[in-house]
C-alpha positions as CSV (number, residue, x, y, z in Angstrom):
1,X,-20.8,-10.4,8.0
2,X,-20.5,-6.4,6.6
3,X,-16.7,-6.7,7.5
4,X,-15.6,-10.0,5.8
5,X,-18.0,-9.0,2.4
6,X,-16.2,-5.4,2.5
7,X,-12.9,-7.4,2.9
8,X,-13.5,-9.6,0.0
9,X,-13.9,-7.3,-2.2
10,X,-10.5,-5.6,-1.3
11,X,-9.0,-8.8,-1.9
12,X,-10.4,-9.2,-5.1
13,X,-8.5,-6.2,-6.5
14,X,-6.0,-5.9,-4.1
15,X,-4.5,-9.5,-5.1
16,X,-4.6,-7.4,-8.6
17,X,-3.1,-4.5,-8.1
18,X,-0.1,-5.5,-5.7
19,X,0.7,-8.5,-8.8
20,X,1.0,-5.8,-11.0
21,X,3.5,-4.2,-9.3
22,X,6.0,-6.7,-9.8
23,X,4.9,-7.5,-13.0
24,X,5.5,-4.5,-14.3
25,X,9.5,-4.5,-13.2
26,X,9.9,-7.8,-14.3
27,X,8.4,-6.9,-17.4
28,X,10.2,-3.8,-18.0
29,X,13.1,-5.8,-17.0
30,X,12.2,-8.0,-19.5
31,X,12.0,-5.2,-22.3
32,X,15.4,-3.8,-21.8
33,X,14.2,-0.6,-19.4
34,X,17.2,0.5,-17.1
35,X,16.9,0.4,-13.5
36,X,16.6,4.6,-13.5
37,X,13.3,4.1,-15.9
38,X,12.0,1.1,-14.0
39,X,11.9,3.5,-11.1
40,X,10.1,6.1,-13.4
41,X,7.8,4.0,-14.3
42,X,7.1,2.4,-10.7
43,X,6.5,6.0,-9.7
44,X,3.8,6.7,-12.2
45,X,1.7,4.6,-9.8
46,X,1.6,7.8,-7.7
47,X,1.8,10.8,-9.7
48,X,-2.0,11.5,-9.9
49,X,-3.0,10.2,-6.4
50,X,-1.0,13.0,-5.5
51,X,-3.7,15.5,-6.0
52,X,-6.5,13.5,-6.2
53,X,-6.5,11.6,-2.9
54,X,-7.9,14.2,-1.0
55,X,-10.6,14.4,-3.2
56,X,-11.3,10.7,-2.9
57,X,-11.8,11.3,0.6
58,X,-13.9,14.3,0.2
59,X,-16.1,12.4,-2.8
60,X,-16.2,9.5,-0.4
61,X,-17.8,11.7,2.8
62,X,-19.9,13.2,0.3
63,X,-21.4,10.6,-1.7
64,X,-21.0,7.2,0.2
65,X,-18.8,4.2,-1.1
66,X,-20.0,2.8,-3.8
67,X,-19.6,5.2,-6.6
68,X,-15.7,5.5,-5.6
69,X,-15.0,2.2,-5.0
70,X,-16.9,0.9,-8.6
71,X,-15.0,3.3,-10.7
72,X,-11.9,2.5,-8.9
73,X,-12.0,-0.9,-9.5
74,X,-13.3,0.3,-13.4
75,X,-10.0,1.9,-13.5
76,X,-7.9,-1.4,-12.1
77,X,-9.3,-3.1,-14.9
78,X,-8.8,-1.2,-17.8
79,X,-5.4,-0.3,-16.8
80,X,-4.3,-4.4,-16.7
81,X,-5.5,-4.5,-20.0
82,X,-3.3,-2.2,-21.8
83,X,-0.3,-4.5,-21.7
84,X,-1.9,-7.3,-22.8
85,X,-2.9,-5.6,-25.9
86,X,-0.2,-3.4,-26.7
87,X,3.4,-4.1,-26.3
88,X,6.1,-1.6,-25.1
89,X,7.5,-0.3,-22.5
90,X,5.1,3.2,-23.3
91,X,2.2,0.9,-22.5
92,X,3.4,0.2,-19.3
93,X,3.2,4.0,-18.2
94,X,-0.1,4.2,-19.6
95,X,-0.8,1.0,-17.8
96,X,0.3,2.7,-14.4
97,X,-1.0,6.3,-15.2
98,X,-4.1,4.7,-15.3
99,X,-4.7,2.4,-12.3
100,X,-3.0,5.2,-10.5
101,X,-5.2,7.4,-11.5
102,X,-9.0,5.7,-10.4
103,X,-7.5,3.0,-8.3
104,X,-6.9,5.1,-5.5
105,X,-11.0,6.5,-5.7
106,X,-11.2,2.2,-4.4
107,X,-8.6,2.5,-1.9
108,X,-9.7,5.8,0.1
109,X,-13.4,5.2,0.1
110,X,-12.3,1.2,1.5
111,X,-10.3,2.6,4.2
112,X,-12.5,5.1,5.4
113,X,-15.0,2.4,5.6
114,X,-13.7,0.1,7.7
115,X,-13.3,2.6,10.3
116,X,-17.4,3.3,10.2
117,X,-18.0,-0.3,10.3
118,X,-19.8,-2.1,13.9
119,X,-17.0,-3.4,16.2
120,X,-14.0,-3.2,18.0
121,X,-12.0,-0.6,15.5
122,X,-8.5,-2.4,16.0
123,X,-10.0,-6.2,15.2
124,X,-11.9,-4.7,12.1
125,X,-8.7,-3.0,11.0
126,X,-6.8,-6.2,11.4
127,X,-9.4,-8.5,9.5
128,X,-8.9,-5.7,7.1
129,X,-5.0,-6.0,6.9
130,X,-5.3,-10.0,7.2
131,X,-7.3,-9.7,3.4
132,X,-4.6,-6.8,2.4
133,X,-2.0,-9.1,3.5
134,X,-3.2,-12.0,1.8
135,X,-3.3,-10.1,-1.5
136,X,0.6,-9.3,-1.3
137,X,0.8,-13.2,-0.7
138,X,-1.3,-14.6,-3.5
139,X,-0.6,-11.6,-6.1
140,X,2.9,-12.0,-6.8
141,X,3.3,-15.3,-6.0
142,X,0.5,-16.1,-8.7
143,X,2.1,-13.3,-11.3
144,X,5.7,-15.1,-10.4
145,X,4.4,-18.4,-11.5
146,X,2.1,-17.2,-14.5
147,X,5.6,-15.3,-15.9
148,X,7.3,-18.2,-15.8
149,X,4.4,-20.5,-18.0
150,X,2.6,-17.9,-20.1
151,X,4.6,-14.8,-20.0
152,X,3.8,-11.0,-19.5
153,X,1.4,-10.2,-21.3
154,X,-1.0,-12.9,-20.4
155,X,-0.3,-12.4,-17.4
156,X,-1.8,-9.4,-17.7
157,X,-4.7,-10.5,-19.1
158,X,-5.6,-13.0,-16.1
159,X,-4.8,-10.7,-13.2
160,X,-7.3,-8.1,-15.3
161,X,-10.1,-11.0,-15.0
162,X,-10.0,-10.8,-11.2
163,X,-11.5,-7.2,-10.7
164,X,-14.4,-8.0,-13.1
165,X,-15.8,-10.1,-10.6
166,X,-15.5,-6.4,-8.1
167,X,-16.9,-4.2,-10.7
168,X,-19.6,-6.5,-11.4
169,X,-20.5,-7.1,-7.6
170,X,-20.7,-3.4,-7.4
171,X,-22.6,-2.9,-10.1
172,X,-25.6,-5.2,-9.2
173,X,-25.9,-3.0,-6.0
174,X,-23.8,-4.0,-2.7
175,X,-26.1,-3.1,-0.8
176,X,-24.2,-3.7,2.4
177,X,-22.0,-0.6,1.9
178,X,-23.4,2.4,3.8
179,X,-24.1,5.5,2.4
180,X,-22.8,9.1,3.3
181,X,-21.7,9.8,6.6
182,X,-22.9,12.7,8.5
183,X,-20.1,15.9,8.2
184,X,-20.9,16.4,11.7
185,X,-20.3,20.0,13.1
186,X,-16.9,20.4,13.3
187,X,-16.8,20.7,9.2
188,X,-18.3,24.0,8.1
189,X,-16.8,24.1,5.1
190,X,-13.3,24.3,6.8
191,X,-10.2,23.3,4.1
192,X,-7.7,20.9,4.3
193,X,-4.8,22.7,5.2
194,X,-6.8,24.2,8.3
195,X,-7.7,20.8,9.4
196,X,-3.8,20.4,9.8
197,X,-3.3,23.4,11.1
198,X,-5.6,23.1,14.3
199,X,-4.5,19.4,14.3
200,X,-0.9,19.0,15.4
201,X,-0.9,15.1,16.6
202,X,-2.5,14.2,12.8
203,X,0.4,16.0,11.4
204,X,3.3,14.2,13.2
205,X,1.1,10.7,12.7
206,X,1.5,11.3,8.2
207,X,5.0,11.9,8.7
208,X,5.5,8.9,10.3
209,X,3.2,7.3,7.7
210,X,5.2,8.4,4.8
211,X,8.6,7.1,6.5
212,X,6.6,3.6,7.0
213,X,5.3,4.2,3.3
214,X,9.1,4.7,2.2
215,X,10.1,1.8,3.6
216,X,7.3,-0.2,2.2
217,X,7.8,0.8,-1.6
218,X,11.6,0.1,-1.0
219,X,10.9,-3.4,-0.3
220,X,8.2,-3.7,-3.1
221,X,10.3,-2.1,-6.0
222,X,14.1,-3.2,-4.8
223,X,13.1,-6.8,-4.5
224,X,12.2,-7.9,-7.8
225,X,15.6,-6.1,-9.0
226,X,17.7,-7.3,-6.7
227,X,16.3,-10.9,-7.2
228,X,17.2,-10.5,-10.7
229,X,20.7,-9.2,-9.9
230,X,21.3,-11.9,-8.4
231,X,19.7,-14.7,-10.7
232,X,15.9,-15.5,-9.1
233,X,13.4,-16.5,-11.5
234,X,10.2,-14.7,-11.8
235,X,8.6,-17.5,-9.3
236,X,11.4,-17.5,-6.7
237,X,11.0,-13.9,-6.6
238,X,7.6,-14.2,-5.8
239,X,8.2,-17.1,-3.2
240,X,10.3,-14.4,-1.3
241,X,7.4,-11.9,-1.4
242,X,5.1,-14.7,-0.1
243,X,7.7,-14.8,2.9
244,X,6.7,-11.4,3.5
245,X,3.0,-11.5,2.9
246,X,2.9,-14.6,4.8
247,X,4.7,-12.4,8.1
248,X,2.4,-9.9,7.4
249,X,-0.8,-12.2,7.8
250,X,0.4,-13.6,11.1
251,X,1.5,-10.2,12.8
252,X,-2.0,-8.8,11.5
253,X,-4.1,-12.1,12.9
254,X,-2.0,-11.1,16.6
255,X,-2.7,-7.3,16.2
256,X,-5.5,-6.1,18.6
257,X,-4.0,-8.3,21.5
258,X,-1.2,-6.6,20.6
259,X,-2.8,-3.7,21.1
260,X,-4.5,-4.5,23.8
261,X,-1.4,-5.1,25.3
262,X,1.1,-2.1,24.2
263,X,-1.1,0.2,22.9
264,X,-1.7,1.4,19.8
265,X,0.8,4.0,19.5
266,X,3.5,1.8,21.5
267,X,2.9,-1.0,18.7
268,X,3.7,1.6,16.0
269,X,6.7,3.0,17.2
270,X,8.4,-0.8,18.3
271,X,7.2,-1.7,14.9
272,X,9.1,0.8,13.0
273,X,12.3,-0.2,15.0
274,X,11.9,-3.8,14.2
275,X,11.6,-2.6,10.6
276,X,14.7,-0.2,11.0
277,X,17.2,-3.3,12.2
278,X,15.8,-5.5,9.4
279,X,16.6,-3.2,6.9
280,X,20.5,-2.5,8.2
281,X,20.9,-6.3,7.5
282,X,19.0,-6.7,3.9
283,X,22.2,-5.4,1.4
284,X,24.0,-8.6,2.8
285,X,21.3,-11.4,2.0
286,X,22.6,-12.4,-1.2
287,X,21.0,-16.0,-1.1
288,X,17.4,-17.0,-1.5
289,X,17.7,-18.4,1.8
290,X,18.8,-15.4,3.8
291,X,16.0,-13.2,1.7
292,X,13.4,-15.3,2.7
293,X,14.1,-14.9,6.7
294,X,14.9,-11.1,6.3
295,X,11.4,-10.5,4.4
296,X,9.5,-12.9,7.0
297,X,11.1,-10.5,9.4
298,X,10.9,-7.5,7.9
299,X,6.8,-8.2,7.3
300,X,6.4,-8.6,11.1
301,X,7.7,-5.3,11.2
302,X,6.0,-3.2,8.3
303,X,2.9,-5.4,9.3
304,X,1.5,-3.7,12.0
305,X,2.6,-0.2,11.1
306,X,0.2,0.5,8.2
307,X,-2.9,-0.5,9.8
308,X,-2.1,1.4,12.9
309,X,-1.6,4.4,11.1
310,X,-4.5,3.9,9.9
311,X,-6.8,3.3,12.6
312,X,-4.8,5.9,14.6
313,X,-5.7,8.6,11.6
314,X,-9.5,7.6,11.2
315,X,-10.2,8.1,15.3
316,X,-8.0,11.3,15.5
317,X,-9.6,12.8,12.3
318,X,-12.7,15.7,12.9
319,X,-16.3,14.3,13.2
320,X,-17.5,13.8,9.0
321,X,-13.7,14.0,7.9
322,X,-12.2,10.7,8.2
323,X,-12.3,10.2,4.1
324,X,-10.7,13.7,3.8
325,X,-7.7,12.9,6.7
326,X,-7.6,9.6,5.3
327,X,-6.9,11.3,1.7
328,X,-4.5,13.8,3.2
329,X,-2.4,10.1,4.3
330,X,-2.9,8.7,0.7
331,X,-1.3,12.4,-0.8
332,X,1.8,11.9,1.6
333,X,2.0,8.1,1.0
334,X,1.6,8.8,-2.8
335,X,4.3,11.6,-2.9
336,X,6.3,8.9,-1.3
337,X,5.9,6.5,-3.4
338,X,5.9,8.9,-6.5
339,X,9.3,10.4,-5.3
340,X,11.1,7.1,-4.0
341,X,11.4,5.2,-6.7
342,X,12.7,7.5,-9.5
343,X,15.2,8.3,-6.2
344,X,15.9,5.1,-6.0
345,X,16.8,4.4,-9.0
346,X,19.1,6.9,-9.5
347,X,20.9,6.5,-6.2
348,X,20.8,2.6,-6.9
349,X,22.7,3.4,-10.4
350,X,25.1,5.1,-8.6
351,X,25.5,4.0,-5.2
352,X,24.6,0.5,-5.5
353,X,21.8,-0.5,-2.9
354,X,23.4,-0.4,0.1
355,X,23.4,3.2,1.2
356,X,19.7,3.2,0.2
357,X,18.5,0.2,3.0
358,X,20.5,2.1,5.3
359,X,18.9,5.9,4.4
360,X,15.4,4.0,4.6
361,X,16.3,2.6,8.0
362,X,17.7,5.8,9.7
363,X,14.5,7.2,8.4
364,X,12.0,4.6,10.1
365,X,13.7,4.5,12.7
366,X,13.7,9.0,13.0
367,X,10.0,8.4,12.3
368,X,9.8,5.8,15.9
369,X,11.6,9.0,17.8
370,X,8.8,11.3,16.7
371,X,5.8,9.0,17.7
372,X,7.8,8.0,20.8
373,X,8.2,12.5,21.4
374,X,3.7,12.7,20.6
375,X,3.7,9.3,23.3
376,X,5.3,11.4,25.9
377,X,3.6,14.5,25.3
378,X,0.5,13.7,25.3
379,X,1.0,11.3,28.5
């Protein structure tokens, strides 16, 4: 029962936070912003997570759940808001500042959780993902639709509602969420940078994650554009994201036989070449048709590989250190996601998006080499 209450509340402002991401391009979009600003303002998402992820994780050892998660959420809230009451496209990076900035206190402490919980890791990191993958099915589908009947900015306003119910189930006490784990003895007061240093196979494991976290943000900030390039409205858009969310549920439903099966580190790496092939074929799908089969596809791919790195990372991190390893993923996802956008965008201005599909699948697919290399090795 602790799993699916944990996983409800991620839902609640997850379904939030993954709207907002494509309501603020089509937004922006809607305001005049240039594709090369878009990207800067996509990015400011991630600037702060940078540097404070690690200290999520760390807070989140320390001090248990709650606190982190409730002033995430806080944060989530307050940052929806600002649109709805000012307009302007410097309201959107405020906006985005500030979700980035406290939503990711939410995010750490949740994913270190799940790995303490009772139960087979992989199903509890699955049931996890299924609620994660519903939110990137009901979040932009909903903002899609509300767009097109109400507009931005009330928009806004009712995706801001859906974390009140979080922060106000937090608030009263949650008493299912565990308190501080024990450091164990392999802490001692050792930094960060040693725990990478001693730790060569969690090294490899977040450069693969950022590769898989690169091709994630690709999808999320390329689609909306390219859906308005080529004249989607704001709830077609959003059907093709569904197609994606809706892959992702499925493949994360199937995931621990799958792992039972391949193994977890197999999974990952035939994942990422799934997601490698997909993204070859994307800069040709220039009907809704062909967009809807390539992000089914493309989910079934990217599916899988973000909650295996994460339940890879949470059993190879030292005893007490899971938040803190977990953080050190978040920094390197968040440098990704800070970085690849205003990238992006510039390339995209340039280049057009072809060359960028293609740079994002020779990447996922380097990143399948290297876990295939660790495979070996360690075998």
């Amino acid at each position: 029962m602790t799993l699916y209450l944990v996983v409800a509340l991620a839902l609640l402002n997850h379904t939030s936070f993954k709207g907002s991401k494509v309501l603020i391009s089509l937004y922006a979009l809607d305001l005049g912003a240039s594709q090369l600003l878009i990207g800067v303002l996509y990015a400011m998402y991630s600037v702060f997570p940078i540097v404070l992820a690690v200290y999520a994780g760390k807070l989140a050892d320390r001090v248990g759940m709650r606190g982190p998660m409730l002033l995430g959420s806080a944060g989530l809230a307050a940052g929806l808001l600002i649109p709805f009451a000012f307009s302007g496209v410097a309201a959107l990076f405020i906006s985005a500042t500030l979700i980035g900035m406290l939503y990711i206190f939410f995010i750490v402490a949740m994913q270190s959780l799940i790995g303490f919980l009772p139960g087979e890791r992989a199903k509890n990191y699955s049931v996890f993902s299924l609620g994660i993958a519903a939110s990137n099915l009901v979040g932009p589908l909903a903002v899609g639709f509300a767009i097109d009947h109400h507009g931005h900015a009330l928009t806004y306003l009712f995706i801001a509602a859906v974390p009140a119910v979080a922060i106000a189930w937090l608030a009263a006490g949650a008493r299912f969420l565990p308190g501080p784990r024990d450091r164990g003895s392999d802490h001692h007061g050792r930094a960060t940078l040693a725990m990478l240093r001693r730790n060569r196979s969690l090294r490899e494991l977040l450069i693969a994650g950022g590769a898989i976290e690169t091709g994630l943000e690709l999808y999320t900030f390329y689609m909306p554009i390219h859906g308005n390039a080529i004249g989607l409205s704001a709830s077609r858009i959003g059907m093709v994201m569904a197609a994606y969310a809706a892959a992702l549920m499925a493949i994360r439903f199937l995931m621990p036989a799958l792992v039972r099966r391949l193994g977890e580190i197999e999974l990952l790496r035939l994942s990422m070449l799934l997601s490698a092939a997909v993204y070859c074929a994307f800069p040709f799908a220039g009907h809704i048709a062909w967009l809807l089969v390539l992000s089914f596809v493309l989910g079934l791919g990217l599916g899988c590989c973000s909650p295996l790195s994460l339940m890879i990372i949470h059993a190879r991190a030292p005893a007490g250190r899971a938040g803190e390893a977990l953080g050190v993923r978040q920094t390197v996802n968040k440098i990704t996601e800070a970085g690849a956008p205003v990238a992006f965008g510039a390339l995209g201005a340039v280049l057009g998006m072809m060359p960028l599909f293609w740079a994002t699948s020779a990447l996922l697919f380097g990143a399948s080499v290297l876990v295939r290399t660790r495979t070996r090795r360690e075998a």
